[in-house]
C-alpha positions as CSV (number, residue, x, y, z in Angstrom):
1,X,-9.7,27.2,2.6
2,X,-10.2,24.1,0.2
3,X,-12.3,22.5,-2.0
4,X,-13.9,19.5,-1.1
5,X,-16.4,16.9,-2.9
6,X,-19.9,16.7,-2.1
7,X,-21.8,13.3,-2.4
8,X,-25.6,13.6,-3.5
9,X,-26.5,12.1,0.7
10,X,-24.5,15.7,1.7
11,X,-21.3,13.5,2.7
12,X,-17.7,15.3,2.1
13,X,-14.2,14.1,2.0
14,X,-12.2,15.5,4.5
15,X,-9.5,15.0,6.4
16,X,-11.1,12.9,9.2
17,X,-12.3,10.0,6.6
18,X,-8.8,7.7,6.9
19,X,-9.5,4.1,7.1
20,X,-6.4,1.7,8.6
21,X,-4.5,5.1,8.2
22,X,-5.1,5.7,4.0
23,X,-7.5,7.4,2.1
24,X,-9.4,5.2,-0.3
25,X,-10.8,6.5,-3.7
26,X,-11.7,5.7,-6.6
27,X,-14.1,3.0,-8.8
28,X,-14.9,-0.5,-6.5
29,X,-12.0,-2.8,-7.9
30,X,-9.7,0.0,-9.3
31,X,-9.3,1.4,-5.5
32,X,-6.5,3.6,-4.7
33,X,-4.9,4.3,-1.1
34,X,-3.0,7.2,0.0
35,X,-1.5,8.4,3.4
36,X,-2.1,12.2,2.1
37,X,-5.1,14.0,2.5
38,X,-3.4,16.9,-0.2
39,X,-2.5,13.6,-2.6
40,X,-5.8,11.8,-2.5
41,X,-7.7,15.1,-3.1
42,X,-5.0,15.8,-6.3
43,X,-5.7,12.3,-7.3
44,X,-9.5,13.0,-7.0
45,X,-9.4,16.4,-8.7
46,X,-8.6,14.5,-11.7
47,X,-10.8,11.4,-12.2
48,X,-14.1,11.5,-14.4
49,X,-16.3,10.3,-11.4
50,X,-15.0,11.2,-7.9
51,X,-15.3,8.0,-5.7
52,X,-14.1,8.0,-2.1
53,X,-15.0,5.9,1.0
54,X,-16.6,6.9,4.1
55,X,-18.6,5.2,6.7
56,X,-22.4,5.5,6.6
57,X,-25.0,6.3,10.1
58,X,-24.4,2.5,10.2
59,X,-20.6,3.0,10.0
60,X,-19.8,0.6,7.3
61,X,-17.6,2.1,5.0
62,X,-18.9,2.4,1.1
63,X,-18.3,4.2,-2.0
64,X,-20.0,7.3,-2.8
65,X,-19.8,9.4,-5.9
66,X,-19.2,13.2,-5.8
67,X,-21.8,15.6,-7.5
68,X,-20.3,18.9,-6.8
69,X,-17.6,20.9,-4.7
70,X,-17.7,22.6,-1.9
71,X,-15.3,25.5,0.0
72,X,-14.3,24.8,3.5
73,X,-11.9,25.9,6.2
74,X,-8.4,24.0,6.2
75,X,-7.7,21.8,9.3
């Protein structure tokens, strides 16, 4: 099991959310990219306002915000 942010629209990051093979989070214009799930989610664990990308119904990828943490099963 991990712990994974939740955006306020239900959204998680996990695993499947890699765009061109990285995972992108972080503030719009301060961006970071990592090949790791495990990193990207260390690197998150630590910033004041969790940011990460994922597409939307539309799939357009934008920034969401993370409002709280939630347990799921390791893939």
């Amino acid at each position: 099991m991990i712990f994974v942010p939740v955006a306020r629209d239900g959204s998680m990051f996990t695993p499947d959310l890699q765009l061109n093979g990285s995972y992108r989070i972080g503030a719009k214009g301060a961006e970071e990219n990592h090949e790791d799930f495990s990193m990207a989610l260390s690197r998150l664990n630590v910033m004041a306002v969790l940011r990460w990308r994922r597409p939307n119904d539309n799939r357009i990828w934008g920034i969401v915000s993370g409002v709280a943490w939630q347990r799921i099963e390791k893939k």
